[in-house]
Backbone as XML, in Angstrom:
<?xml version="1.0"?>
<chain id="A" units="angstrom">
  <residue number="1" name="UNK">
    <atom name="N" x="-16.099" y="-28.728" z="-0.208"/>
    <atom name="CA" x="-15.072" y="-28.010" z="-0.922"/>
    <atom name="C" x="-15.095" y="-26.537" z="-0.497"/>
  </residue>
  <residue number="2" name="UNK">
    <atom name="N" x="-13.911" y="-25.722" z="-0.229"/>
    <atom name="CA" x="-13.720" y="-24.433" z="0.597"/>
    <atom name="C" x="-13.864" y="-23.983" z="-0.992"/>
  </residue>
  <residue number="3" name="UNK">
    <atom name="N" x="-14.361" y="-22.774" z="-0.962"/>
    <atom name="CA" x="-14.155" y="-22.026" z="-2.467"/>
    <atom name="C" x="-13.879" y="-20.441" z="-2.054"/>
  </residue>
  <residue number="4" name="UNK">
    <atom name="N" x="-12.294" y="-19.729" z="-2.118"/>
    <atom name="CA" x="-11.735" y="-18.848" z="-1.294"/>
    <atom name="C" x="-11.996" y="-17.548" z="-2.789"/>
  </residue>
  <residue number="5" name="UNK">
    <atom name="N" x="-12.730" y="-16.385" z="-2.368"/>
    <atom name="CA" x="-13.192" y="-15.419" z="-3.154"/>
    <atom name="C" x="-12.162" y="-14.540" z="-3.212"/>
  </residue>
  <residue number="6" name="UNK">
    <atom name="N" x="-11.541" y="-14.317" z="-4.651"/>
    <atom name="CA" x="-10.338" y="-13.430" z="-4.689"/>
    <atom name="C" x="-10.825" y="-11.964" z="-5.379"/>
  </residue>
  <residue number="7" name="UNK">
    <atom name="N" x="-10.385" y="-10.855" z="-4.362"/>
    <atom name="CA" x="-10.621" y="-9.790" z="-4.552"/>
    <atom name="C" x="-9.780" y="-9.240" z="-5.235"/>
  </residue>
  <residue number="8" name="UNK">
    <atom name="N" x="-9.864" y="-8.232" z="-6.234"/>
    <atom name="CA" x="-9.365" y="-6.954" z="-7.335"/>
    <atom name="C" x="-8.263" y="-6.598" z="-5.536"/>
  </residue>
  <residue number="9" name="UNK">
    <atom name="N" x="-7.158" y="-6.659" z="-5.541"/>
    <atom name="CA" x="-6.230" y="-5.857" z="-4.823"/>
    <atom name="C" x="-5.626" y="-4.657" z="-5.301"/>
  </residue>
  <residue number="10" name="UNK">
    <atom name="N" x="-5.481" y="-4.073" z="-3.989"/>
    <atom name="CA" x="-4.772" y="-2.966" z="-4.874"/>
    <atom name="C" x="-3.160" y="-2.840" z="-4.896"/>
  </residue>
  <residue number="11" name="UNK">
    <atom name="N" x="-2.076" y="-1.895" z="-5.611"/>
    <atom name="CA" x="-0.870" y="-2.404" z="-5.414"/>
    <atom name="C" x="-0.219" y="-2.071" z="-4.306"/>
  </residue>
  <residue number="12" name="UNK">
    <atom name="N" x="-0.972" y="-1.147" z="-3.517"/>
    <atom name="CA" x="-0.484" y="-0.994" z="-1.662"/>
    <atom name="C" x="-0.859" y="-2.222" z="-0.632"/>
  </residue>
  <residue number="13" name="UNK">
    <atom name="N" x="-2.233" y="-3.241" z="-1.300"/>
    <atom name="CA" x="-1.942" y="-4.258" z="-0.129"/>
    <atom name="C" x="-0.994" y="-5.352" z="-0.763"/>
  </residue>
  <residue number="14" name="UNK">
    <atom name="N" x="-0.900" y="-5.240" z="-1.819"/>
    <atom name="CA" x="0.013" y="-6.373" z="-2.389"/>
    <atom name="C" x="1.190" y="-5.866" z="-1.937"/>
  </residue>
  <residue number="15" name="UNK">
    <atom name="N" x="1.652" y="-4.683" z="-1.810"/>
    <atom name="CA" x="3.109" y="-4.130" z="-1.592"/>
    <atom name="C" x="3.153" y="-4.486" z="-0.038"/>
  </residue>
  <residue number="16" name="UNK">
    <atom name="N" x="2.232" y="-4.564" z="0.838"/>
    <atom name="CA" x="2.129" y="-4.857" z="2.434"/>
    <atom name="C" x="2.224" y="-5.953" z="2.322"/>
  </residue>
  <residue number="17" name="UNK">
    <atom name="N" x="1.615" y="-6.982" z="1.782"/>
    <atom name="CA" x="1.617" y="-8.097" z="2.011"/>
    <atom name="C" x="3.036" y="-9.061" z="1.503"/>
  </residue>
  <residue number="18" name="UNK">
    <atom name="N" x="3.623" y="-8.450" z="0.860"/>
    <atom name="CA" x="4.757" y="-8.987" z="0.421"/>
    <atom name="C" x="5.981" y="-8.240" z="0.912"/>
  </residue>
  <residue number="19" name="UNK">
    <atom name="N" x="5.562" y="-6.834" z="1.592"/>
    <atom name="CA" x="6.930" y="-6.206" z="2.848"/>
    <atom name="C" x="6.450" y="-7.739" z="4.602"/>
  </residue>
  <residue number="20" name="UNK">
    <atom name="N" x="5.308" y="-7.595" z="4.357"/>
    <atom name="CA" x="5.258" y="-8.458" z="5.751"/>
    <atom name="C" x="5.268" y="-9.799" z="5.702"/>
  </residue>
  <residue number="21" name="UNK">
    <atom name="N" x="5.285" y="-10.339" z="4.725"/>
    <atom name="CA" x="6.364" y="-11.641" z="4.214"/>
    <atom name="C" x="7.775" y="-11.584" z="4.143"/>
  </residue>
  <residue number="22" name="UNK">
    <atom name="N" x="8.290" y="-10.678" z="4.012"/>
    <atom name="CA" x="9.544" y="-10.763" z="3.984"/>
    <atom name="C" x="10.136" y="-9.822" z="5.278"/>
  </residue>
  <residue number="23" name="UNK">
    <atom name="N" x="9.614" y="-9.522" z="6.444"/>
    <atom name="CA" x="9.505" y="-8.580" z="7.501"/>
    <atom name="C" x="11.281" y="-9.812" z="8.405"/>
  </residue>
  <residue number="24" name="UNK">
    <atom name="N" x="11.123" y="-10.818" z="8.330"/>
    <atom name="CA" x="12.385" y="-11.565" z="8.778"/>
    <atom name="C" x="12.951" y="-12.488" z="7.809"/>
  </residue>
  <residue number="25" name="UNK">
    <atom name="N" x="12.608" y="-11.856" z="6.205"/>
    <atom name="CA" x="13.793" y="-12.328" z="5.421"/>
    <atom name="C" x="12.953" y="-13.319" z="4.605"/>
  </residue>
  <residue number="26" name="UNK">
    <atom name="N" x="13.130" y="-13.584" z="3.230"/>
    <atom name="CA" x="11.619" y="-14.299" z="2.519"/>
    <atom name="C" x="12.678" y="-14.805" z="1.207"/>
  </residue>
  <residue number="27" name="UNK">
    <atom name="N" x="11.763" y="-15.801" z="0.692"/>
    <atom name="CA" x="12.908" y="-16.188" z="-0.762"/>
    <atom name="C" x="11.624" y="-15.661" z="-1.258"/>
  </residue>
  <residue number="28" name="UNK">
    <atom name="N" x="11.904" y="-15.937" z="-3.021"/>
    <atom name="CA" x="10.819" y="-15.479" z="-4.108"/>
    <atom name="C" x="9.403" y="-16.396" z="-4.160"/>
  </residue>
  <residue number="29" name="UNK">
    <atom name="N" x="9.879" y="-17.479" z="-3.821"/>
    <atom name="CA" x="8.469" y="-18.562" z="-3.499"/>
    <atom name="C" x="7.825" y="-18.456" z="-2.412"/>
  </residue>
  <residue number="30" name="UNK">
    <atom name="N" x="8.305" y="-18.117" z="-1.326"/>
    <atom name="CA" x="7.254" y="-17.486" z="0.133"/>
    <atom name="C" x="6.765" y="-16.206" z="-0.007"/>
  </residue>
  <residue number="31" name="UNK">
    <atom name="N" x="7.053" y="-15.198" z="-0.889"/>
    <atom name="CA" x="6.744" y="-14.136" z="-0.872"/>
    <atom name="C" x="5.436" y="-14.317" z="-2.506"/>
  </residue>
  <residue number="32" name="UNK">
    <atom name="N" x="5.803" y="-15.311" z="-3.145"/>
    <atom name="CA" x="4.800" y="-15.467" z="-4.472"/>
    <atom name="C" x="3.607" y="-16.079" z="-3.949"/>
  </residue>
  <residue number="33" name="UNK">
    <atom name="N" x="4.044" y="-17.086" z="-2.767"/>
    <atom name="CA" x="2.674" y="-17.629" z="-1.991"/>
    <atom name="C" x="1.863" y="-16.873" z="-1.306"/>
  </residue>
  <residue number="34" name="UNK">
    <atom name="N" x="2.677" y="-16.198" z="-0.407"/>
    <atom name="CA" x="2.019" y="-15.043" z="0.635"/>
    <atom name="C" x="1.106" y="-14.261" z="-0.320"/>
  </residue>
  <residue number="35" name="UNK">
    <atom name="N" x="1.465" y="-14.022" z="-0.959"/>
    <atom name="CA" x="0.830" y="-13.031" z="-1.643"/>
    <atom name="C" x="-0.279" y="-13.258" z="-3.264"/>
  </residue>
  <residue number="36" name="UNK">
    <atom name="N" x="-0.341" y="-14.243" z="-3.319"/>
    <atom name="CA" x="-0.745" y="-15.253" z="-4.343"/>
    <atom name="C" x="-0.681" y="-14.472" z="-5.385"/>
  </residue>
  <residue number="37" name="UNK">
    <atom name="N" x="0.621" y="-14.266" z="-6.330"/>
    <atom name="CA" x="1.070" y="-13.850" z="-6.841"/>
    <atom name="C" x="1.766" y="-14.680" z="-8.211"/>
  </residue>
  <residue number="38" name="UNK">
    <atom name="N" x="1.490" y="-14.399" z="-9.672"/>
    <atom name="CA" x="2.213" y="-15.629" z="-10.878"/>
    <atom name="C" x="3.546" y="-15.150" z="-10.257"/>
  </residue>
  <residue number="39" name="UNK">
    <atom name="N" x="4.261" y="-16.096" z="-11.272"/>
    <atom name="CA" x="5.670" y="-15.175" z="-10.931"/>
    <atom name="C" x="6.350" y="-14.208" z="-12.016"/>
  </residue>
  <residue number="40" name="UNK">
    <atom name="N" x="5.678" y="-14.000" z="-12.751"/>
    <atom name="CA" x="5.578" y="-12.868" z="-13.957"/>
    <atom name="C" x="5.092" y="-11.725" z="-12.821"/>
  </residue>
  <residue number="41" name="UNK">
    <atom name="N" x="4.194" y="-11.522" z="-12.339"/>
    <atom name="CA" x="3.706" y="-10.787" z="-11.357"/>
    <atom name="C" x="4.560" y="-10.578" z="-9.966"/>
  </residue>
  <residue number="42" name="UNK">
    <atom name="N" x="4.987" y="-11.333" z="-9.229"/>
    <atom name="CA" x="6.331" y="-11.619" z="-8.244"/>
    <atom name="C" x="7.375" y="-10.656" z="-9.190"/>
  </residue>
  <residue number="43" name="UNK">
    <atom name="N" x="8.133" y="-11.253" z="-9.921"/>
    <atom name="CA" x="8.931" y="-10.098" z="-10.643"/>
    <atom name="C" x="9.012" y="-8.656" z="-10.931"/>
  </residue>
  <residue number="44" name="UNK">
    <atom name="N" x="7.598" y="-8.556" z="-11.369"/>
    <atom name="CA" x="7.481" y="-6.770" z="-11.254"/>
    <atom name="C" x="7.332" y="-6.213" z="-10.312"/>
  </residue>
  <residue number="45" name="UNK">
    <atom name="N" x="6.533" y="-6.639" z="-9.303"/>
    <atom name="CA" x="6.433" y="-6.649" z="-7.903"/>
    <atom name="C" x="8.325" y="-6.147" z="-7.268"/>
  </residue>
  <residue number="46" name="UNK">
    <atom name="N" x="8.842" y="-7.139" z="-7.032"/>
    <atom name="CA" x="9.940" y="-7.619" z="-6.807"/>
    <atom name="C" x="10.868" y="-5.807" z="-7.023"/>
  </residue>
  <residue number="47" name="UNK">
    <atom name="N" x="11.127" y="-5.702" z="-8.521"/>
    <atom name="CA" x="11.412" y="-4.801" z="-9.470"/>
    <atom name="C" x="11.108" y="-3.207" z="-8.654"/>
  </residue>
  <residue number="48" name="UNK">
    <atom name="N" x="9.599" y="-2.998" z="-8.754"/>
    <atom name="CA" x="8.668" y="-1.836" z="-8.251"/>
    <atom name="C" x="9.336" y="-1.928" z="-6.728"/>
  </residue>
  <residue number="49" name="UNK">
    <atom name="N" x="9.625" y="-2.646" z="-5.981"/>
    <atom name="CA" x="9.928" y="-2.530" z="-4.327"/>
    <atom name="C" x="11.239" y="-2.218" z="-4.217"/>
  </residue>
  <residue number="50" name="UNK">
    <atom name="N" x="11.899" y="-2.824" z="-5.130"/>
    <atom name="CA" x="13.417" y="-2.666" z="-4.865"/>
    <atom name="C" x="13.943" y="-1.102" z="-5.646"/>
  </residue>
  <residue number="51" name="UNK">
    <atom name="N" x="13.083" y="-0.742" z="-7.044"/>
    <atom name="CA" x="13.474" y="0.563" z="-7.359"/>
    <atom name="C" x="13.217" y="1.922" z="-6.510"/>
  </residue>
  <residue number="52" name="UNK">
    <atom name="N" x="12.035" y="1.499" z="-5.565"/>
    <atom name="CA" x="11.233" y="2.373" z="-4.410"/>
    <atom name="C" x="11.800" y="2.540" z="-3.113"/>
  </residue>
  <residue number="53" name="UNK">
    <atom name="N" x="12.888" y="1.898" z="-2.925"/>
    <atom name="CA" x="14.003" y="1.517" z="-1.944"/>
    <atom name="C" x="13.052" y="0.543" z="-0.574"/>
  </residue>
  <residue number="54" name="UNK">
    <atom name="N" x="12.154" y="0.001" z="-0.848"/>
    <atom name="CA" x="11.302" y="-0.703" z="-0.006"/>
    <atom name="C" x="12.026" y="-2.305" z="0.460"/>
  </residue>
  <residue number="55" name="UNK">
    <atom name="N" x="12.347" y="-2.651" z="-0.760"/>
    <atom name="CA" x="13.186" y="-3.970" z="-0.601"/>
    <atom name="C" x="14.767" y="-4.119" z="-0.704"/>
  </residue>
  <residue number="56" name="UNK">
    <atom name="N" x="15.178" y="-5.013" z="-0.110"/>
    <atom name="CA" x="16.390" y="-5.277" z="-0.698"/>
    <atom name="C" x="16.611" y="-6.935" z="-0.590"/>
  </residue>
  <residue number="57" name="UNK">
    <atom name="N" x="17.949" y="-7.014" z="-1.952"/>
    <atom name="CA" x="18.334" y="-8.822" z="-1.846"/>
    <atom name="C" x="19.608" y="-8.615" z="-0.847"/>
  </residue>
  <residue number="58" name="UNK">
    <atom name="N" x="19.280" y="-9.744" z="0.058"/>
    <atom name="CA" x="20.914" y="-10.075" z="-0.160"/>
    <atom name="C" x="21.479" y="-11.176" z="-0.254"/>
  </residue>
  <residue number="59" name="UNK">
    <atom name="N" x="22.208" y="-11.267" z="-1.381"/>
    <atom name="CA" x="22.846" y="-12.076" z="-2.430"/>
    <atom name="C" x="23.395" y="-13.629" z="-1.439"/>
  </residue>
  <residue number="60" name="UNK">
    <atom name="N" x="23.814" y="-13.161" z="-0.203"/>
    <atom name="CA" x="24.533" y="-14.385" z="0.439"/>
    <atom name="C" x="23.478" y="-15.107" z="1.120"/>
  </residue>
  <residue number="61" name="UNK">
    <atom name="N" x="22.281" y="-14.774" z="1.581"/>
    <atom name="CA" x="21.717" y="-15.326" z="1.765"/>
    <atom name="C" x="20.360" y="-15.748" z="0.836"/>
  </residue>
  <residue number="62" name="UNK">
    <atom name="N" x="20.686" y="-15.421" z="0.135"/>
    <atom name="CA" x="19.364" y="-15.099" z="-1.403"/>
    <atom name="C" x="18.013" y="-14.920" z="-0.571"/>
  </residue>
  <residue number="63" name="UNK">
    <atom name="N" x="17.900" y="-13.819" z="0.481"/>
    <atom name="CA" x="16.822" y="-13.266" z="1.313"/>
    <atom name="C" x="16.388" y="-12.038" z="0.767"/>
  </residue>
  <residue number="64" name="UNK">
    <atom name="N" x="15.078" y="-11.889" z="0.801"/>
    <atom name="CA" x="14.698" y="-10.411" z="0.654"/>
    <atom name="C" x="13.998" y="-10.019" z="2.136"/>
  </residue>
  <residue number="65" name="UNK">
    <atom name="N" x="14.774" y="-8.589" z="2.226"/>
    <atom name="CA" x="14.110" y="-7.704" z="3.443"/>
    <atom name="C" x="13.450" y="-6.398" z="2.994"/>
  </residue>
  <residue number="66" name="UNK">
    <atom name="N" x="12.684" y="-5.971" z="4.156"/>
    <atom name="CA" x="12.423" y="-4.643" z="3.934"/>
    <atom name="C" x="13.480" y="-3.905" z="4.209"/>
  </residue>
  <residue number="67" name="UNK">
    <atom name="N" x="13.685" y="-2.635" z="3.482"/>
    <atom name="CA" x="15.045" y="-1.508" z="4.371"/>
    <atom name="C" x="13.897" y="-0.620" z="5.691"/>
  </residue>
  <residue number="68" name="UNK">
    <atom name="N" x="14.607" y="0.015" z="5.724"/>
    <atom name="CA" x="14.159" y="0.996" z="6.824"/>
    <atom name="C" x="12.954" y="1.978" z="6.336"/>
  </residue>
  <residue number="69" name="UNK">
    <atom name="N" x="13.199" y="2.445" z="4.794"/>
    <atom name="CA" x="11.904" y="2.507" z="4.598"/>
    <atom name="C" x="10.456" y="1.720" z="4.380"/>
  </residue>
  <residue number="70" name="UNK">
    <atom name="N" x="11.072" y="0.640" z="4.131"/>
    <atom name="CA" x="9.846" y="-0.379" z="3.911"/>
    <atom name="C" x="8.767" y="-0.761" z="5.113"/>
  </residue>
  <residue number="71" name="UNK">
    <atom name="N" x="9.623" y="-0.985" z="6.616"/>
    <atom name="CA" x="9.574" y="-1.107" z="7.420"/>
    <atom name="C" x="8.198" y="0.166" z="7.913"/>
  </residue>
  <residue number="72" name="UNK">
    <atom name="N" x="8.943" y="1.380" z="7.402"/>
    <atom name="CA" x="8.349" y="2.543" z="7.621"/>
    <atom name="C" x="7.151" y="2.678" z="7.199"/>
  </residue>
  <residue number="73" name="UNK">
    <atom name="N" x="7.090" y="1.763" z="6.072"/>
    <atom name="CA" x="5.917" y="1.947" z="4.934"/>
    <atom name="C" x="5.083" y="0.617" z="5.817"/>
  </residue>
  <residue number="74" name="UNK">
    <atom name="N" x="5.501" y="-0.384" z="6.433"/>
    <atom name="CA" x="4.550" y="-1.083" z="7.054"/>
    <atom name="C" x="3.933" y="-0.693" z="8.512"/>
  </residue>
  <residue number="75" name="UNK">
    <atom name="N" x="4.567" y="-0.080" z="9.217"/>
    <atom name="CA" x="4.283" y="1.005" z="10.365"/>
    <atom name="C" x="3.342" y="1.462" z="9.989"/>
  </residue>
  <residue number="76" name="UNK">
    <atom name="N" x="3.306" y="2.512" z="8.882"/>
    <atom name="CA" x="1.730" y="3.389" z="8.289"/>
    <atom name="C" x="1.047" y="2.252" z="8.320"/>
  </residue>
  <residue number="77" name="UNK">
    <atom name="N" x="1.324" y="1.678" z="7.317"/>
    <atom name="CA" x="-0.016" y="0.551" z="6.956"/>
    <atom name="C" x="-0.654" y="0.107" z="8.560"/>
  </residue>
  <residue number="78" name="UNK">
    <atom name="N" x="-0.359" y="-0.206" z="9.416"/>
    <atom name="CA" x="-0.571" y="-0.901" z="10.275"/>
    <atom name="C" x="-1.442" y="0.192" z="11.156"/>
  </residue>
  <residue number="79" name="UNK">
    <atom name="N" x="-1.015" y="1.481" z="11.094"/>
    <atom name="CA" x="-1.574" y="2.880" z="11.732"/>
    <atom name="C" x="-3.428" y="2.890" z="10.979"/>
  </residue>
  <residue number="80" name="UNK">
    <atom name="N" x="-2.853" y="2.885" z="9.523"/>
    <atom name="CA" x="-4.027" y="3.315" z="8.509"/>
    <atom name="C" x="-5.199" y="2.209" z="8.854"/>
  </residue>
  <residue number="81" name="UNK">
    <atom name="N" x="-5.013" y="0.800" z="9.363"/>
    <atom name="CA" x="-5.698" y="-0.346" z="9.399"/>
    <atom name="C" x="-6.384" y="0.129" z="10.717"/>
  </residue>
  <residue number="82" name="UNK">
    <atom name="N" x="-5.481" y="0.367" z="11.544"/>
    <atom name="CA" x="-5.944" y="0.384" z="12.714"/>
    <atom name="C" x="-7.205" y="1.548" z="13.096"/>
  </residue>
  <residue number="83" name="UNK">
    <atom name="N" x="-6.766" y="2.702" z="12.345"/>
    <atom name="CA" x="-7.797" y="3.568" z="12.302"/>
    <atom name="C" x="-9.308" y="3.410" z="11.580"/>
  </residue>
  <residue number="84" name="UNK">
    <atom name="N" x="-9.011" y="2.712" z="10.419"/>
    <atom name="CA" x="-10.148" y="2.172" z="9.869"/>
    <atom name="C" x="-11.163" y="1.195" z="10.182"/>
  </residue>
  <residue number="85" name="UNK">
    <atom name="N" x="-10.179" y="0.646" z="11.300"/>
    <atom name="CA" x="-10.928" y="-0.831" z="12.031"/>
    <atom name="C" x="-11.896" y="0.423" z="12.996"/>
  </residue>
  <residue number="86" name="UNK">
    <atom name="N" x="-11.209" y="0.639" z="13.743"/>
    <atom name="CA" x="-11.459" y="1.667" z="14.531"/>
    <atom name="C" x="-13.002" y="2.703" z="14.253"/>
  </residue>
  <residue number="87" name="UNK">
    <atom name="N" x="-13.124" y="2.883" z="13.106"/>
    <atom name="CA" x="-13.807" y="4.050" z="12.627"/>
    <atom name="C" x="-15.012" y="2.963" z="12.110"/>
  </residue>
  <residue number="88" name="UNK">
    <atom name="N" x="-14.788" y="1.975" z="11.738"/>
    <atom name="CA" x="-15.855" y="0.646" z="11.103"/>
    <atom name="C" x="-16.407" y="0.501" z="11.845"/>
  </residue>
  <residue number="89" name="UNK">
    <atom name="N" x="-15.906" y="0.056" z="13.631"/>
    <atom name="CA" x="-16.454" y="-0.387" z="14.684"/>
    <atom name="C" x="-17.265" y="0.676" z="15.120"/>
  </residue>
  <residue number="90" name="UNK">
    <atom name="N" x="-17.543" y="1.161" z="15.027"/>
    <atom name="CA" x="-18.494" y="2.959" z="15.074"/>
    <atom name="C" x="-19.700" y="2.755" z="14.699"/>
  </residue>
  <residue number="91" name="UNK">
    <atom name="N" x="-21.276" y="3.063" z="15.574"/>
    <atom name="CA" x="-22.344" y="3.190" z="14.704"/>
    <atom name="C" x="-22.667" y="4.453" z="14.600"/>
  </residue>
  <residue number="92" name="UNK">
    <atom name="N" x="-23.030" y="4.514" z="13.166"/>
    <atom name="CA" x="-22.796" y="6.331" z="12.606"/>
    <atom name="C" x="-24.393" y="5.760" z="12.424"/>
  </residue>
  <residue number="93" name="UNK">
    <atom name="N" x="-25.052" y="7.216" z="12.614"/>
    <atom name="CA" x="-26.799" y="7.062" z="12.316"/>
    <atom name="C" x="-26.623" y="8.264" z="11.670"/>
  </residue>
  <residue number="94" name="UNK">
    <atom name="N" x="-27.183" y="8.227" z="10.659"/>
    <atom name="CA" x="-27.130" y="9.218" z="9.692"/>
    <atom name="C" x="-28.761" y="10.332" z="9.381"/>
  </residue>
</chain>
């Protein structure tokens, strides 16, 4: 039996992880999975991205995307990771 250890997140990787689920367009159930998320939780989520101009619906395709800032906001993220990987891989002797 796999037994998968769930960490205290914070609301910037949950906000990444649910802009890069929906990075080519996501319904509310791929983005509640991706992100293992209730859907009481998906909702506010949902709410918090779209008032932040990070997300948007659109209605004809009942898709959620990132806008151009969201996009923007996953660019950093991807910068901030990279530097940290970066700086981890480092032996610091103190």
């Amino acid at each position: 039996m796999i037994v998968y250890e769930m960490k205290n997140r914070s609301r910037t990787e949950i906000t990444n992880t649910m802009l890069e689920s929906a990075r080519t367009g996501a319904t509310k159930t791929k983005m509640m999975y991706k992100a293992y998320l209730s859907y009481t939780q998906l909702m506010e989520y949902l709410e918090y991205l779209q008032q932040n101009d990070l997300l948007t619906y659109e209605a004809g395709t009942q898709l959620y995307r990132p806008t151009e800032k969201g996009f923007r906001f996953l660019k950093i993220s991807d910068e901030l990771s990279e530097m940290t990987l970066f700086t981890n891989s480092k032996n610091y002797d103190v």
